[in-house]
C-alpha positions as CSV (number, residue, x, y, z in Angstrom):
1,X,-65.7,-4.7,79.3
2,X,-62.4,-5.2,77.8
3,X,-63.0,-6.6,74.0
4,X,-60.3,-9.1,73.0
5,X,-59.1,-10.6,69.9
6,X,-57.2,-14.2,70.3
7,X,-54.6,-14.8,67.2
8,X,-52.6,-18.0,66.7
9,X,-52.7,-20.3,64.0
10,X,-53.7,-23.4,66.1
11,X,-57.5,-24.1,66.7
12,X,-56.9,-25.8,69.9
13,X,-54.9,-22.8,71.5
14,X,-57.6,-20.4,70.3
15,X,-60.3,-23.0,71.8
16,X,-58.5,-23.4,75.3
17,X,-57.7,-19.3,75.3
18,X,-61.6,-18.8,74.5
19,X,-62.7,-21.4,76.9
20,X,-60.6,-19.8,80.2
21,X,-61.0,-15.9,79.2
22,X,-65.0,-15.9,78.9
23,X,-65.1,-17.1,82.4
24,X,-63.7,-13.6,83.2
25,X,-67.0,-10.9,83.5
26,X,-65.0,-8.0,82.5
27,X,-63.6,-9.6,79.3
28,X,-65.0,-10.2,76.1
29,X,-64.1,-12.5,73.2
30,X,-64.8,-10.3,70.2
31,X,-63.1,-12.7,67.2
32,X,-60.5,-14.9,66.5
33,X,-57.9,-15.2,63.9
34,X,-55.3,-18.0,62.4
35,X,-52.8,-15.5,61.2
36,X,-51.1,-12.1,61.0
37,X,-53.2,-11.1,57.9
38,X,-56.7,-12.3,59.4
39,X,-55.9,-10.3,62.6
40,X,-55.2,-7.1,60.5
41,X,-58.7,-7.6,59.1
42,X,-60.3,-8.4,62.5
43,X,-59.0,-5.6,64.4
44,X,-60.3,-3.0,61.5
45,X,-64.0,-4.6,61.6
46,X,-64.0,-5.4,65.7
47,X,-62.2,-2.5,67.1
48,X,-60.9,-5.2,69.9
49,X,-58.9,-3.4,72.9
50,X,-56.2,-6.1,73.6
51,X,-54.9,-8.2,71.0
52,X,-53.2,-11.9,72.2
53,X,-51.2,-12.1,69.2
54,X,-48.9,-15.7,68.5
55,X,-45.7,-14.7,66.6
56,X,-44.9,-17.7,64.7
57,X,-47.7,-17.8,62.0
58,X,-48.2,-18.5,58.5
59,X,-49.1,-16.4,55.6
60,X,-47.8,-13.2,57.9
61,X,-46.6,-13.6,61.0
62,X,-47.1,-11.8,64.5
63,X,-44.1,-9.4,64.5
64,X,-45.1,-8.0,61.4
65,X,-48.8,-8.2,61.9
66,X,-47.6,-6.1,64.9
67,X,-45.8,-3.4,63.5
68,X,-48.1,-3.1,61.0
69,X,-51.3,-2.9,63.1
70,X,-49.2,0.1,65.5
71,X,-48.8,2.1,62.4
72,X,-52.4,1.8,62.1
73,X,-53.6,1.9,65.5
74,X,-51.2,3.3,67.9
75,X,-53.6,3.2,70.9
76,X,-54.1,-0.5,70.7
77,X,-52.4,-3.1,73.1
78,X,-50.9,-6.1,71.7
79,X,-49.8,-8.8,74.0
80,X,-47.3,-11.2,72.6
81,X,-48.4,-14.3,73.5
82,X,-45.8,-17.3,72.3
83,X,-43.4,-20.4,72.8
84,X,-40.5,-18.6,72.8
85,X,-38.5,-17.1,75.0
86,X,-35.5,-16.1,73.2
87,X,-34.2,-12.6,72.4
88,X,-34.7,-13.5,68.7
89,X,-38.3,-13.2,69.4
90,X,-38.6,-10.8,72.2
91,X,-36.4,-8.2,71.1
92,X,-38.3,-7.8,67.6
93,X,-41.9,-8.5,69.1
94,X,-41.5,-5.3,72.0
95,X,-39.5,-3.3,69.1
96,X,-42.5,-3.8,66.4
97,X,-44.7,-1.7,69.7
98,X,-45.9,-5.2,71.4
99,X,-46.7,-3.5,75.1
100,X,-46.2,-6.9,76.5
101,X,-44.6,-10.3,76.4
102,X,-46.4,-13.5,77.7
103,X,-45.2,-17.5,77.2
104,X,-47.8,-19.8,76.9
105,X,-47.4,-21.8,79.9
106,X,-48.3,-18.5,82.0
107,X,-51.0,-19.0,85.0
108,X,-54.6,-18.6,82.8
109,X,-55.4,-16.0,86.1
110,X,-51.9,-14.7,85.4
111,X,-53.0,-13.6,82.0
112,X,-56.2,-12.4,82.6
113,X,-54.3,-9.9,84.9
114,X,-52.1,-9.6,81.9
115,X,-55.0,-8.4,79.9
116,X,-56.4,-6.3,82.4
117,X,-52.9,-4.6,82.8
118,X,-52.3,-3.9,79.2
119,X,-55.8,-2.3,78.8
120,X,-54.7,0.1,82.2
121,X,-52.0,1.3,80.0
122,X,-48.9,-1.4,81.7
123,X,-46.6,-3.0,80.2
124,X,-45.9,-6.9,81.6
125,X,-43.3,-8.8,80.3
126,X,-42.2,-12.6,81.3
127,X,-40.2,-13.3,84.2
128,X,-38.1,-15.8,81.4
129,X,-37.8,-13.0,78.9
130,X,-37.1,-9.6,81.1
131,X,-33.3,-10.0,81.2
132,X,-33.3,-9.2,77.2
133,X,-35.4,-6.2,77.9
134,X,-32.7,-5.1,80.3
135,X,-30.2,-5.9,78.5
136,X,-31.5,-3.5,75.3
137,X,-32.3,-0.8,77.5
138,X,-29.1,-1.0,79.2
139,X,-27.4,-1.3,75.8
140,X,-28.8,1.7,74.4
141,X,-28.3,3.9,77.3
142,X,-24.5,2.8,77.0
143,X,-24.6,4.0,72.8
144,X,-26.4,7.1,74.0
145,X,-23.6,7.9,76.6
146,X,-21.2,7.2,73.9
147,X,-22.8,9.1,71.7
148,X,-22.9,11.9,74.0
149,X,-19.0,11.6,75.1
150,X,-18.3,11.7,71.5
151,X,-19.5,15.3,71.4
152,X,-16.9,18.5,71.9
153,X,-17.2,21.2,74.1
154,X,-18.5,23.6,71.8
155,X,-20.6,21.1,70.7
156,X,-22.2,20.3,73.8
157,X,-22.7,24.3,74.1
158,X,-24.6,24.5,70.9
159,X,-26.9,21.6,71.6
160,X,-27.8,23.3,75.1
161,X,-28.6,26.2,73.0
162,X,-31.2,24.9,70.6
163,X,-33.2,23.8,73.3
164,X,-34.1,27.0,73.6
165,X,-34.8,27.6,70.3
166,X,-32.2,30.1,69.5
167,X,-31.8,31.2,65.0
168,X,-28.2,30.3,64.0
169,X,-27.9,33.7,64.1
170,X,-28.8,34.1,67.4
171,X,-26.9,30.9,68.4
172,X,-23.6,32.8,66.7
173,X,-24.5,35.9,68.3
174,X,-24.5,34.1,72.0
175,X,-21.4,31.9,71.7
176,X,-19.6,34.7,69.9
177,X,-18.9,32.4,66.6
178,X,-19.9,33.0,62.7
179,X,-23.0,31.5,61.6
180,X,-21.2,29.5,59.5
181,X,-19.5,27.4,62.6
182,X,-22.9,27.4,63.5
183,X,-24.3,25.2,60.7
184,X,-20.7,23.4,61.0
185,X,-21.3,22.7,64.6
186,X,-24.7,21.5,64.0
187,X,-24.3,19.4,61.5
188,X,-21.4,17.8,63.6
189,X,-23.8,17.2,66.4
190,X,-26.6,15.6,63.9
191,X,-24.3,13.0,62.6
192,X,-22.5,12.3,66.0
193,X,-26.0,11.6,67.4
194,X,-27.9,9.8,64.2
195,X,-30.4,12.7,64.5
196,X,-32.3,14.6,61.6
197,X,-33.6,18.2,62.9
198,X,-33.0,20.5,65.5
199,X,-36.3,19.4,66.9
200,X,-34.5,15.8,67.4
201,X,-31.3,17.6,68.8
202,X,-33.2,19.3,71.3
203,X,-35.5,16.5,72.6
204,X,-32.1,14.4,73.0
205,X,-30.4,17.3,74.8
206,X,-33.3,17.3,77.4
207,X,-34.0,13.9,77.5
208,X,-30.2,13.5,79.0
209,X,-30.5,16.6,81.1
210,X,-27.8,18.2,78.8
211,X,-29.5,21.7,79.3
212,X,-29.3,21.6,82.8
Protein backbone atom coordinates (compact mmCIF):
# COMPACT_ATOMS: atom_id res chain seq x y z
CA UNK A 1 0.00 0.00 0.00
CA UNK A 2 1.25 3.38 -0.83
CA UNK A 3 0.34 5.87 2.36
CA UNK A 4 -0.53 9.42 1.15
CA UNK A 5 -0.83 12.70 2.68
CA UNK A 6 -3.23 15.31 0.65
CA UNK A 7 -2.14 19.15 1.48
CA UNK A 8 -4.02 22.22 0.31
CA UNK A 9 -5.63 24.79 2.11
CA UNK A 10 -9.16 24.22 0.63
CA UNK A 11 -11.50 21.58 2.29
CA UNK A 12 -13.32 20.90 -0.84
CA UNK A 13 -10.08 19.93 -2.87
CA UNK A 14 -8.95 17.76 0.09
CA UNK A 15 -12.59 16.19 0.13
CA UNK A 16 -12.80 15.53 -3.73
CA UNK A 17 -8.86 14.24 -3.65
CA UNK A 18 -9.89 11.93 -0.63
CA UNK A 19 -13.04 10.90 -2.25
CA UNK A 20 -11.28 9.62 -5.88
CA UNK A 21 -7.84 8.20 -4.33
CA UNK A 22 -9.59 5.70 -1.63
CA UNK A 23 -11.26 4.13 -4.55
CA UNK A 24 -7.70 3.06 -5.49
CA UNK A 25 -6.72 -0.60 -3.43
CA UNK A 26 -3.17 0.10 -3.39
CA UNK A 27 -3.40 3.60 -1.88
CA UNK A 28 -4.04 4.83 1.39
CA UNK A 29 -5.15 8.14 2.78
CA UNK A 30 -3.01 8.54 5.87
CA UNK A 31 -3.94 12.45 6.88
CA UNK A 32 -4.62 15.57 5.62
CA UNK A 33 -3.35 19.01 6.05
CA UNK A 34 -4.40 22.93 5.30
CA UNK A 35 -1.01 24.20 5.06
CA UNK A 36 2.78 23.96 4.71
CA UNK A 37 3.30 23.98 8.55
CA UNK A 38 0.50 21.20 9.30
CA UNK A 39 2.09 19.04 6.58
CA UNK A 40 5.58 19.30 8.21
CA UNK A 41 3.87 18.01 11.38
CA UNK A 42 1.86 15.26 9.50
CA UNK A 43 4.60 13.73 7.68
CA UNK A 44 6.84 13.50 11.09
CA UNK A 45 3.83 11.57 12.98
CA UNK A 46 2.38 9.61 9.64
CA UNK A 47 5.54 8.66 7.91
CA UNK A 48 3.22 9.03 4.47
CA UNK A 49 5.18 7.87 1.21
CA UNK A 50 3.83 10.46 -1.32
CA UNK A 51 2.94 13.83 -0.38
CA UNK A 52 0.24 15.85 -2.80
CA UNK A 53 1.42 19.07 -1.69
CA UNK A 54 -0.63 22.60 -3.05
CA UNK A 55 1.92 25.49 -3.27
CA UNK A 56 -0.04 28.43 -2.75
CA UNK A 57 -0.93 28.27 1.09
CA UNK A 58 -1.18 30.26 3.99
CA UNK A 59 0.83 30.38 7.18
CA UNK A 60 3.81 28.57 5.02
CA UNK A 61 3.41 27.69 1.80
CA UNK A 62 4.22 24.46 -0.39
CA UNK A 63 7.68 25.42 -1.86
CA UNK A 64 9.03 26.03 1.39
CA UNK A 65 7.16 23.28 3.19
CA UNK A 66 9.01 21.36 0.35
CA UNK A 67 12.42 22.23 0.78
CA UNK A 68 12.16 22.04 4.20
CA UNK A 69 10.52 18.49 4.46
CA UNK A 70 13.71 17.17 1.76
CA UNK A 71 16.22 18.44 4.22
CA UNK A 72 14.39 16.33 6.63
CA UNK A 73 13.37 13.40 4.62
CA UNK A 74 15.24 13.00 1.51
CA UNK A 75 13.67 9.68 0.50
CA UNK A 76 10.22 11.08 0.47
CA UNK A 77 8.23 11.99 -2.76
CA UNK A 78 6.41 15.11 -3.04
CA UNK A 79 4.07 15.71 -5.86
CA UNK A 80 3.34 19.24 -6.59
CA UNK A 81 -0.08 19.39 -7.06
CA UNK A 82 -1.34 23.17 -8.14
CA UNK A 83 -3.16 25.82 -10.37
CA UNK A 84 -0.31 27.06 -11.87
CA UNK A 85 1.50 26.46 -14.57
CA UNK A 86 3.97 29.06 -14.78
CA UNK A 87 7.78 28.94 -14.44
CA UNK A 88 7.39 31.18 -11.36
CA UNK A 89 5.98 28.16 -9.71
CA UNK A 90 7.44 25.20 -11.44
CA UNK A 91 10.89 26.21 -11.49
CA UNK A 92 11.06 26.78 -7.55
CA UNK A 93 8.66 23.84 -6.70
CA UNK A 94 11.12 21.00 -8.73
CA UNK A 95 14.33 23.14 -7.32
CA UNK A 96 12.96 22.99 -3.49
CA UNK A 97 13.33 18.62 -4.54
CA UNK A 98 9.45 18.31 -5.60
CA UNK A 99 9.97 14.82 -7.85
CA UNK A 100 6.95 15.91 -9.72
CA UNK A 101 4.68 18.45 -11.12
CA UNK A 102 0.81 17.91 -11.47
CA UNK A 103 -2.09 20.78 -12.40
CA UNK A 104 -5.24 20.19 -10.87
CA UNK A 105 -7.38 19.60 -13.84
CA UNK A 106 -5.18 16.28 -14.44
CA UNK A 107 -7.27 12.98 -15.30
CA UNK A 108 -8.12 11.59 -11.36
CA UNK A 109 -6.72 8.03 -13.08
CA UNK A 110 -3.93 10.16 -14.49
CA UNK A 111 -2.87 10.96 -10.91
CA UNK A 112 -3.24 7.94 -9.36
CA UNK A 113 -0.62 6.79 -11.93
CA UNK A 114 1.15 9.85 -10.84
CA UNK A 115 1.29 8.57 -7.35
CA UNK A 116 2.09 5.22 -8.24
CA UNK A 117 5.01 6.55 -10.39
CA UNK A 118 6.50 8.82 -7.77
CA UNK A 119 6.55 5.98 -5.12
CA UNK A 120 8.46 3.63 -8.13
CA UNK A 121 11.14 6.22 -7.87
CA UNK A 122 9.79 8.49 -11.40
CA UNK A 123 9.65 11.65 -11.87
CA UNK A 124 6.20 13.05 -13.90
CA UNK A 125 5.92 16.38 -14.76
CA UNK A 126 2.83 18.23 -16.75
CA UNK A 127 2.63 18.19 -20.28
CA UNK A 128 1.79 22.34 -19.73
CA UNK A 129 4.74 22.80 -17.54
CA UNK A 130 7.66 20.43 -19.19
CA UNK A 131 9.03 23.15 -21.62
CA UNK A 132 10.37 25.11 -18.28
CA UNK A 133 12.00 22.00 -17.16
CA UNK A 134 13.74 21.93 -20.50
CA UNK A 135 14.39 25.02 -20.68
CA UNK A 136 16.50 24.96 -17.05
CA UNK A 137 18.26 21.99 -17.95
CA UNK A 138 19.10 23.18 -21.27
CA UNK A 139 20.14 26.52 -19.61
CA UNK A 140 22.42 25.04 -17.27
CA UNK A 141 24.16 22.69 -19.57
CA UNK A 142 24.79 25.94 -21.70
CA UNK A 143 26.53 27.82 -18.22
CA UNK A 144 28.29 24.53 -17.58
CA UNK A 145 29.85 24.55 -21.19
CA UNK A 146 30.70 28.04 -20.66
CA UNK A 147 32.05 27.48 -17.63
CA UNK A 148 34.15 24.74 -19.04
CA UNK A 149 35.38 26.88 -22.28
CA UNK A 150 36.35 29.38 -19.76
CA UNK A 151 39.03 27.08 -18.54
CA UNK A 152 42.89 27.10 -20.00
CA UNK A 153 44.85 24.46 -21.18
CA UNK A 154 46.77 23.88 -18.23
CA UNK A 155 43.84 24.19 -16.42
CA UNK A 156 41.91 21.63 -18.08
CA UNK A 157 45.12 19.34 -17.43
CA UNK A 158 45.03 19.92 -13.80
CA UNK A 159 41.39 19.15 -13.35
CA UNK A 160 41.89 15.80 -15.36
CA UNK A 161 44.48 15.19 -12.83
CA UNK A 162 42.61 15.40 -9.45
CA UNK A 163 40.27 12.94 -10.64
CA UNK A 164 42.73 10.77 -9.89
CA UNK A 165 43.48 12.01 -6.77
CA UNK A 166 46.92 13.09 -7.34
CA UNK A 167 48.82 15.55 -3.84
CA UNK A 168 49.82 18.94 -5.32
CA UNK A 169 52.86 17.60 -5.12
CA UNK A 170 52.36 14.81 -7.14
CA UNK A 171 50.18 16.94 -9.52
CA UNK A 172 53.54 19.39 -9.83
CA UNK A 173 55.59 16.43 -10.18
CA UNK A 174 53.41 15.07 -13.31
CA UNK A 175 52.83 18.29 -15.25
CA UNK A 176 56.40 19.38 -14.48
CA UNK A 177 55.18 22.78 -12.66
CA UNK A 178 56.01 24.10 -8.92
CA UNK A 179 53.44 23.35 -6.37
CA UNK A 180 52.82 26.68 -6.09
CA UNK A 181 51.22 26.88 -9.83
CA UNK A 182 49.60 24.10 -8.49
CA UNK A 183 47.49 25.82 -5.78
CA UNK A 184 47.49 28.87 -8.42
CA UNK A 185 45.88 26.60 -11.01
CA UNK A 186 43.51 25.20 -8.68
CA UNK A 187 42.22 27.89 -7.25
CA UNK A 188 41.73 29.32 -10.89
CA UNK A 189 39.67 26.25 -11.72
CA UNK A 190 37.50 26.59 -8.35
CA UNK A 191 36.41 30.08 -8.98
CA UNK A 192 36.00 29.54 -12.90
CA UNK A 193 33.61 26.69 -11.99
CA UNK A 194 31.74 28.03 -8.56
CA UNK A 195 33.18 24.98 -6.89
CA UNK A 196 34.55 24.57 -3.20
CA UNK A 197 36.90 21.34 -2.99
CA UNK A 198 38.76 19.16 -5.05
CA UNK A 199 36.17 16.61 -4.35
CA UNK A 200 33.68 19.05 -6.32
CA UNK A 201 36.42 19.62 -9.05
CA UNK A 202 36.68 16.14 -9.65
CA UNK A 203 32.93 15.07 -9.76
CA UNK A 204 32.51 17.99 -12.33
CA UNK A 205 35.52 16.83 -14.41
CA UNK A 206 33.80 13.29 -14.71
CA UNK A 207 30.48 14.30 -14.88
CA UNK A 208 31.50 16.18 -18.39
CA UNK A 209 33.76 13.35 -19.41
CA UNK A 210 36.72 15.84 -19.01
CA UNK A 211 39.03 12.83 -17.87
CA UNK A 212 38.40 10.95 -20.72
Amino acid sequence: MIRVLIVDDHQMVRRGLRFFLETQTDLVIVGEASNGQEAIEQVRALKPDVVLMDLVMPIMNGIKAIERLMNEYPQLKILALTSFSDQDHVIPALQAGASGYQLKDIDPDELAETIRALYAGESKVHSKVLKYVLTRITHQQDEEEVKINSLTKREKEVLVELTRGRSNKELAEVLHITEKTVKTHISNIFAKLELGDRTQAALFAIRHRLDK
